[in-house]
N, C-alpha and C positions, 0 to 999 in steps of 0.2 A: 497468495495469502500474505496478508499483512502481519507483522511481529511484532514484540518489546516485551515494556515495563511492568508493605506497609496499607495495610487493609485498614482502614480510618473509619471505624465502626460509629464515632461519633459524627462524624461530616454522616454517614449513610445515615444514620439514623435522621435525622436534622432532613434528608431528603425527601427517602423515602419509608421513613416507618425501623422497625427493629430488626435487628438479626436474627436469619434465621440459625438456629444451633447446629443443624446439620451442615451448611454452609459451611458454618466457622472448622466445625467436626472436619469434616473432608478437606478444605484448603490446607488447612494445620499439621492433618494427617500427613498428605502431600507431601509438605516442606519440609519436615522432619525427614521423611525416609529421601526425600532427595539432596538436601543438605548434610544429612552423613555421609551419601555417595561421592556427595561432587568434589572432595579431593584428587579423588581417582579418575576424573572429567574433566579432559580439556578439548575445546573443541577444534576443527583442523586447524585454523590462520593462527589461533597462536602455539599450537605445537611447531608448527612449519616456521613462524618468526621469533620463535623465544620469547615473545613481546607478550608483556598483559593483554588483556583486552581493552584495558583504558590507550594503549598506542593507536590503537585504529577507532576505536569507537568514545565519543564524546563524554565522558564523566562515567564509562562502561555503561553508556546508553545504547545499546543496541535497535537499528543498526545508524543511529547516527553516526557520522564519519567526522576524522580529524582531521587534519594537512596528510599527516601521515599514510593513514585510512585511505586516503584517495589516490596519492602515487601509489599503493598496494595493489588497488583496484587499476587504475588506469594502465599499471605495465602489467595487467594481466595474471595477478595475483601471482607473481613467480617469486616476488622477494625470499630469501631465507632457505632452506633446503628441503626437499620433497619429503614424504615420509607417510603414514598414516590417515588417507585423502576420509575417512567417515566420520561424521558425527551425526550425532539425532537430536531430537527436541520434541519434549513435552508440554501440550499447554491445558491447564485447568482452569476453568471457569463456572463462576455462577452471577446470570444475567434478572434482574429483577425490574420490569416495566411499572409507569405509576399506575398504570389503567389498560391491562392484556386484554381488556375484554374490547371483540372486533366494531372496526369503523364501519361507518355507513355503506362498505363497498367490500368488507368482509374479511379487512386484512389486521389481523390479529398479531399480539406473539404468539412465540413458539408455547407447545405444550412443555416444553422442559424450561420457561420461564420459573426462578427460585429455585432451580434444582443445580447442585454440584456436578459439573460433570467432567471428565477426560473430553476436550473439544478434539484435539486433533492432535496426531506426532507426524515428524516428519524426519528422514533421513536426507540427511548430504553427503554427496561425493563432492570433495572440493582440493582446488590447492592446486601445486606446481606440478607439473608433466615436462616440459623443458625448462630452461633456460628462457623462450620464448612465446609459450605457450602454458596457460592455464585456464582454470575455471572455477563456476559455480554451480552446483545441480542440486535442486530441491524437491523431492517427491514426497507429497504429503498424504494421508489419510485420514479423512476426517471421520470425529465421531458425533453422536452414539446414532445418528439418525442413517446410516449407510452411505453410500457415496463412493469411490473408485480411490484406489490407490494410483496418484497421478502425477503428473508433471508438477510443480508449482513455478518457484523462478527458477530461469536458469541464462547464463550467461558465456559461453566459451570464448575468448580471447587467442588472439594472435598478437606480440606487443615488443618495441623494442624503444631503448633510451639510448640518443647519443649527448654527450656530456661532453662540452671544453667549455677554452678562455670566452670564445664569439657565444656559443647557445647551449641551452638545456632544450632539446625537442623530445617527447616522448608522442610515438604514435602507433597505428593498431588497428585490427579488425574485430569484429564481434557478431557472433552469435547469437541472439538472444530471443524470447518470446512475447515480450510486452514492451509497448513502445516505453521508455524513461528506464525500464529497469538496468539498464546500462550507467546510469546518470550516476554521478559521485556527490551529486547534490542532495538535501533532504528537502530541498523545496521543488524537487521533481515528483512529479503526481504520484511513479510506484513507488517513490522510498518516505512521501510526508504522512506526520502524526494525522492519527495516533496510529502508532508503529501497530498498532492491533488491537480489535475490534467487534463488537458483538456480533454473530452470526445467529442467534437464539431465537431470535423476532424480528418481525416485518419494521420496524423503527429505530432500527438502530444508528441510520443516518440519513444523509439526503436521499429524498425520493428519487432525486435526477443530478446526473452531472453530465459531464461531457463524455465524449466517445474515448478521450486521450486519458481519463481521471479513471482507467480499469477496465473501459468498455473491452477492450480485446486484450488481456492477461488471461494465455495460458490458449490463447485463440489461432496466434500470427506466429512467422519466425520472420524475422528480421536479419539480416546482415549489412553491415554498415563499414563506415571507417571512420577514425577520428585523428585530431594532432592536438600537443599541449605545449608551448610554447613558452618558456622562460619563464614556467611556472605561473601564467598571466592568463594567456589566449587560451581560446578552448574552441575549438569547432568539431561540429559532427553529421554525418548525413549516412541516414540509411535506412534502406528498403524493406517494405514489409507486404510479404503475402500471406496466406492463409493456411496454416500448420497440417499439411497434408501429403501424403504419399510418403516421403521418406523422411519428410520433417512434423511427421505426424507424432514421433515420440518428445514433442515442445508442447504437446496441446493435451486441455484435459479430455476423456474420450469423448467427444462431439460429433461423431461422425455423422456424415449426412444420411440421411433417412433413418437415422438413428428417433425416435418422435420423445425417448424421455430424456436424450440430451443434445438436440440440434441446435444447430449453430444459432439458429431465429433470429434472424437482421444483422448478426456482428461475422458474418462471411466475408472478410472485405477480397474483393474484384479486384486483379491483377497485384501491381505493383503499387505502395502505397508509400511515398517520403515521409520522413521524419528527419527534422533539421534540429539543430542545436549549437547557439554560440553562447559564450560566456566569456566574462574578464574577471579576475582573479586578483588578489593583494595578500599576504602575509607581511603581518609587522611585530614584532614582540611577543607577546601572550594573544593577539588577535589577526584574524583572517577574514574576509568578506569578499563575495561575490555576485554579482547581477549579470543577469543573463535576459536571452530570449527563445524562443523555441516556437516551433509549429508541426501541424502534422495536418495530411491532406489524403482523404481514403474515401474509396468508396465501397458499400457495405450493397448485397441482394438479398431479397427475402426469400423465403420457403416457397415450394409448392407443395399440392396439396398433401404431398410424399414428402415431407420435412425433408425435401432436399433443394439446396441452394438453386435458383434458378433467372440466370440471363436475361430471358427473354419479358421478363414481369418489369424490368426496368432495376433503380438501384437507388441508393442514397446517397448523397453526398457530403460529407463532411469535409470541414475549413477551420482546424481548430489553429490559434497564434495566442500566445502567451507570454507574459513576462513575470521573471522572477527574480529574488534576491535573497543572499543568507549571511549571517554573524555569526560567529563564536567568540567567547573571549574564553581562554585554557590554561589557567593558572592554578596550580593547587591550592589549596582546598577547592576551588571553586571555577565550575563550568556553566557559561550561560550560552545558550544559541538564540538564535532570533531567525525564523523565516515566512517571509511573502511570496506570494503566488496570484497571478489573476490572467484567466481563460476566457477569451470571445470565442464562441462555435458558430456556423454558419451554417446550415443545414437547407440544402435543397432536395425536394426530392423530386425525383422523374420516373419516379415506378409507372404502372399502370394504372396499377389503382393507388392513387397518393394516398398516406397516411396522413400529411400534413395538410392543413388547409393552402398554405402557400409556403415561402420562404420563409426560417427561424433562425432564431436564433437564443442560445444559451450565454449564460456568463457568471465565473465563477469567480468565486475570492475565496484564499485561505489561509490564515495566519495563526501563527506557531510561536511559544516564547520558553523554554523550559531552563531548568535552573538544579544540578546537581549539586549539593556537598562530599567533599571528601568520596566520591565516588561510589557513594553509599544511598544517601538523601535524595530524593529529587522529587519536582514537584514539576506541572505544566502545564498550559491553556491553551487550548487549538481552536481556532475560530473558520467556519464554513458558511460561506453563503450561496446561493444560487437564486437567479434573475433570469426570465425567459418572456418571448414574446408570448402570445398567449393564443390557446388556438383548443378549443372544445372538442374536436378529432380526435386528441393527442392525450391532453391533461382532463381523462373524464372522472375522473376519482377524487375530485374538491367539487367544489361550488363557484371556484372561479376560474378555473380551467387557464390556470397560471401554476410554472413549478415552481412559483417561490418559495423557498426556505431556507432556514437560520438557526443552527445550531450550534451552541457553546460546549466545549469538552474539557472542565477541570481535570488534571489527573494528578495522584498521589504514588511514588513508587518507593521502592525498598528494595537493594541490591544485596539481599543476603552474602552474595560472594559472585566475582565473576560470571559466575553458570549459571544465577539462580535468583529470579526478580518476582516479589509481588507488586501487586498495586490495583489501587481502586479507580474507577472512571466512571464520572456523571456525563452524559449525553444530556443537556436541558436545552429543552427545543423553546426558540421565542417567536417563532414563523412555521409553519407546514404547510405545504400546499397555497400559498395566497394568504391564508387566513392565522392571527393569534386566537381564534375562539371560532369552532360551528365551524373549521373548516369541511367538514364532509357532509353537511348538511343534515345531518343525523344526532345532533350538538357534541360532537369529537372537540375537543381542543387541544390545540400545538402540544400544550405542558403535559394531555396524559399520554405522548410518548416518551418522556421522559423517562432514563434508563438508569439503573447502577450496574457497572460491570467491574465484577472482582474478579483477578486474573493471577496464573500463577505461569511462571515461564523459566523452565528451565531444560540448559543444554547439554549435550556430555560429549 
């Protein structure tokens, strides 16, 4: 599950039409009773480093990272003294579509479109256990529509720093569930805006992305290793299989032959790399880094017992990327900037292909956000997706292409450390191939167009 971020009733209305008063009623509600509490709330990393939350997190943008923020993470979250490993988190939402009523192929929002509701809370266990060893574990619950109390991210660490006159090397092993979520970047697929996101309706973002952009979170476990070199170099590599037998408690319940939550094509078969290098700079009030990364998997589909199966053949995935990020961090004022862009390479060799032949995907995604005083912040995410095109595959438009192109203005408000609202448009100017009549049924890109008011707090 994705996280974050001043409810801007006038920008909503200007979108989509008026506020609804129950809306206002219940978010309002909310933040009162959880903004009396939150003095008595803090959550584990900064109990454990004394440190605000602006020390690791960018303008107290969670969970964007600082310089700070990232050597935290990188040696394994041990900095500071053990203590207190729980915290939890609330988030409320209400998600409102320009046009809920279903496309040409039946895919609607949700019925709790315009409705307030408790989306989901989750608990952490986190923090230091040695000297050398820490973590992060996230189990969430989603609401009001049911769902399992389950794994979300999680990350365990093995880590150590040697320090002289000749090097600064920090290195380490890892645990974790979703390929990037290890990453100290926010221009890595599991950590980029919007830190979190409509779950309420079938439009909330791209119809299609790549296998590496979430396809297997909360699916795989991974162990890897990495080195960080004079605060400059960055390399990483590590393996991922499929979250089963004893590393089954990494994965949401999916089990095989399970038919109302199997794996369905994101099984991935044996051993799967994931590489990661990066270069690094800090200089004054700014920091910047460019990287590259890929990941190489191959996924099997169901039989007719929703259970993963060999013999039907498999898919191939070939995803390689390159990314880059800014901050500049100076009081009052926090700016970041990041890019992102994915080529996927998709062969299949099942039996019975889904694909007409060889694919491929490609993505862009770009991010600019801007705190005040640790308070303010405003921000623009940009997603695009470009694919071959293949009527098999893409039969839900008219031109059996995933193109699409969505903008994400956001508005937020940091009541206090613990405790963020904020508003988010989704304005779609591409869906499916088409700005108009993508679904042949005259849908257009704009009526998925979304408001999501969000309220996010932690204790």
């Amino acid at each position: 599950m994705k996280l974050v971020e001043c409810v801007c009733g006038v920008a909503r209305s200007l979108w989509l039409g008026t506020w609804r008063k129950s809306a206002i009623a219940g978010l309002v509600g909310l933040v009162s009773l959880i903004a009396c509490q939150s003095a008595l709330a803090v959550p584990t990393f900064a109990r454990q480093t004394g440190q605000s939350c602006v020390a690791c997190h960018a303008g107290g943008q969670y969970p964007e990272l600082t310089p700070y923020g990232r050597m935290f993470k990188l040696t394994g979250y041990t900095l500071g003294e053990g203590g207190n490993p729980l915290s939890a988190m609330v988030v409320a939402t209400n998600t409102t579509t320009q046009n809920p009523a279903a496309d040409g192929y039946g895919a609607m929002a949700s019925s709790r479109d315009g409705q307030t509701i408790i989306e989901s809370a989750s608990v952490f266990l986190a923090g230091k256990v040695t000297d050398n060893i820490g973590g992060f574990a996230q189990y969430t619950q989603s609401f009001p529509d049911g769902g399992s109390f389950a794994a979300d991210n999680f990350d365990l660490r093995y880590a150590d720093r040697t320090v002289d006159v000749n090097r600064d090397l920090v290195w380490g092993l890892t645990l974790n569930n979703n390929p990037s979520v290890q990453d100290v970047w926010n221009s890595a697929p599991a950590w980029s805006s919007p830190y979190m996101s409509t779950t309420q309706g079938a439009f909330g973002g791209l119809p299609y992305t790549t296998l590496l952009e979430g396809g297997l979170s909360q699916k795989v476990a991974g162990i890897g290793g990495y080195i960080y070199l004079d605060k400059t170099y960055y390399a990483e590599l590590t393996s991922y299989q499929a979250a089963k037998g004893g590393l089954s408690f990494l994965s949401y319940p999916t089990q095989s032959g399970d038919t109302s939550h199997p794996f369905a094509g994101t099984y991935v078969d044996g051993n799967n790399l994931y590489w990661r290098l990066a270069y690094t700079r800090e200089w004054d009030a700014h920091n910047i880094m460019v990287g590259a990364f890929g990941f190489d998997a191959k996924t099997l589909v169901d039989n007719a017992d929703a259970i993963p199966d060999a013999s039907l053949g498999s898919l191939h995935y070939r995803d390689v990327g390159i990314d880059a990020q800014y901050q500049y961090l100076l009081a009052p004022h926090t700016f970041t900037a990041q890019i992102r862009a994915i080529q996927e390479n998709i062969d299949d060799n099942q039996v019975t292909p889904t694909y007409s032949g060889s694919a491929t995907l490609n993505t862009l995604f770009a991010k600019a956000s801007y705190v005040y005083r640790q308070t303010y912040g405003a921000s623009l995410t940009y997603r695009n997706v470009t694919g071959s095109a293949d009527a098999a595959v893409y039969t839900y438009n008219a031109t059996s292409v995933p193109d699409s192109e969505v903008w994400t203005p956001e508005f937020f408000y940091l009541i206090n450390q613990n405790v963020r609202v904020g508003v988010q448009f989704n304005i779609f100017t591409k869906y499916l191939g088409s700005t108009s009549n993508y679904d042949g049924a005259g849908r257009n890109a704009s009526d998925n167009n979304s408001t999501y008011v969000y309220l996010w707090a932690a204790f």
